[in-house]
C-alpha angles and dihedrals in degrees: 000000000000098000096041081059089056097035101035100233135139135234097230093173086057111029090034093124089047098044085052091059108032107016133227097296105051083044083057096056094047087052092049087047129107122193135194105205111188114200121046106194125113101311093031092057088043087049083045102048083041097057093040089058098046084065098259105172101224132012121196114202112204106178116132093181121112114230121261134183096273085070098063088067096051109026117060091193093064120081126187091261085067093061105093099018123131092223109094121236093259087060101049090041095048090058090056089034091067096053 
């Protein structure tokens, strides 16, 4: 990912659907992009895992809240071990994030 940042160039094979849609420019610029996402409970892992797939260079989780058992139902990221935990969601969906 590293190298189509230097070079410019684009994955087709993966970002085909996307190209199709948007073009290589606008590809470029995603994969020049850095985002900071607050709120990592249902909708926030979904808009993670989203914008990791459409190729976004960088990703910051900002979420202090310990997990608790609402988020299981919500946050597929999440598992019952987490619950109780001291870590914050950002930080236990982070480490699955990165995968």
């Amino acid at each position: 990912k590293m190298d189509a940042l230097a070079t410019g160039e684009v994955d087709e094979k993966l970002y085909s659907r996307q190209l199709y849609v948007m073009g290589h420019e606008a590809q470029r610029r995603m994969m020049a992009s850095h985002a900071l996402l607050f709120g990592v409970s249902g909708l926030g892992a979904e808009v993670a895992k989203n914008c990791i797939l459409a190729g976004i260079s960088s990703i910051t989780l900002c979420d202090p809240s310990p997990a608790n058992s609402y988020d299981l139902g919500g946050n597929f990221y999440l598992t019952e071990k987490d619950v109780g935990s001291k870590k914050s969601r950002a930080k236990l969906c982070k480490e699955k994030l990165s995968d």
